[in-house]
C-alpha positions in Angstrom: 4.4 -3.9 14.6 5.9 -4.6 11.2 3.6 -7.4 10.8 0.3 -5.7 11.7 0.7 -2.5 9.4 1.2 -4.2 6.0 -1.3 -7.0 7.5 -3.6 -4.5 8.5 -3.1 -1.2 7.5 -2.3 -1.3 4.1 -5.5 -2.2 2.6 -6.9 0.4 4.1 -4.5 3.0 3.2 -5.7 2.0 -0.4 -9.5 2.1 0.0 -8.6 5.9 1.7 -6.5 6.4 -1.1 -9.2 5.9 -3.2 -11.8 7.6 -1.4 -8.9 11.2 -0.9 -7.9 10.3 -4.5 -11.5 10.7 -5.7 -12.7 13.3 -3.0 -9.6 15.7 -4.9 -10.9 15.5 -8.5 -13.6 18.2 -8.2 -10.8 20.6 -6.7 -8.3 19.8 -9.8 -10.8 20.1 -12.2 -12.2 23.1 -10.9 -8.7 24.7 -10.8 -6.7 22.8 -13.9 -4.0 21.0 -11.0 -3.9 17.4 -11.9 -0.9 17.5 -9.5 -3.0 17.4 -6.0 -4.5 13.7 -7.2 -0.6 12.3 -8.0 0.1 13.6 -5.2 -2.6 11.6 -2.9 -1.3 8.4 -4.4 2.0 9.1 -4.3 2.1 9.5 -0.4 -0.1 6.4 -0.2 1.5 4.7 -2.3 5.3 5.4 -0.8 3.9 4.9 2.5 1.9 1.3 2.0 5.5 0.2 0.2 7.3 1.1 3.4 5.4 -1.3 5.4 5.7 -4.0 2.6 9.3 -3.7 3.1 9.2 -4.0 6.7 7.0 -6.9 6.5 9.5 -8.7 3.7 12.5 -7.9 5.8 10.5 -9.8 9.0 10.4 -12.4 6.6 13.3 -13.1 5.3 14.6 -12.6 9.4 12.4 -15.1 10.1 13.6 -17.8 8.0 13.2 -21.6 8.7 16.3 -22.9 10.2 17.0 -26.1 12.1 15.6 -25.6 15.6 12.7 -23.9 15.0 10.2 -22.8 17.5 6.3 -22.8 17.0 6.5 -18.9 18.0 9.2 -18.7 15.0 7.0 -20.3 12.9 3.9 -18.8 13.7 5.8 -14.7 12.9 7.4 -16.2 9.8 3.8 -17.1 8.8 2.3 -14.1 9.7 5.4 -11.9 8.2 5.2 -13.5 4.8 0.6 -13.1 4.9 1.6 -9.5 5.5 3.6 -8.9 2.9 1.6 -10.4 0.8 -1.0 -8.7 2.0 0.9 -5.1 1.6 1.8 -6.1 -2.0 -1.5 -6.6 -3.1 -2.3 -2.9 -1.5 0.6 -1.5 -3.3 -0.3 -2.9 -6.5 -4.0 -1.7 -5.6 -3.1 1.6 -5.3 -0.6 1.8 -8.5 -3.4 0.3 -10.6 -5.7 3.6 -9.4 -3.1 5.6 -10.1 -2.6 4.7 -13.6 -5.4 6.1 -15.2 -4.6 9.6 -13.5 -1.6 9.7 -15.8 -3.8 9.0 -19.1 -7.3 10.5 -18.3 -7.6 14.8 -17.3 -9.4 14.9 -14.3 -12.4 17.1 -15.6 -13.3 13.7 -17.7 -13.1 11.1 -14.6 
């Protein structure tokens, strides 16, 4: 399971980041709340790490060791894609989040 949601999940948590990000910009321009956009990629963002983290601590479980089965092999693989996979998400949806912090959103 930890695996499969940063291999899996997490990119699409950022492309519906983007799209709840974006679909909320009318609504804080139209009533001056910037704050309902941070907060979209904030719980995106916090919840995309989380399954990073899980996927890194599979990981590092999962190192090589001595006697090492194919099955062992094969999760440590798939642990360390994932969190690759979940970083690249998480750094996805900071980058989106960025310009929220530098540009109002009647001007986006």
């Amino acid at each position: 399971m930890r695996i499969w949601f940063a291999l899996l999940l997490a990119p699409i948590l950022a492309l519906t980041d983007q799209s709840i990000a974006y679909a909320t910009t009318g609504w804080a321009c139209a009533t001056q709340h910037p704050l309902a956009v941070h907060g979209v990629h904030v719980a995106f963002l916090v919840a995309t790490a989380v399954g990073t983290f899980l996927a890194w601590q599979l990981w590092r479980e999962t190192r090589p060791q001595r006697n090492r089965s194919e099955a062992l092999a094969r999760r440590h693989f798939l642990a360390g894609l994932a969190t690759a996979s979940g970083a690249l998400s998480v750094l996805t949806i900071a980058a989106m989040w960025l310009p929220v912090w530098f540009i109002a959103p009647c001007h986006i």
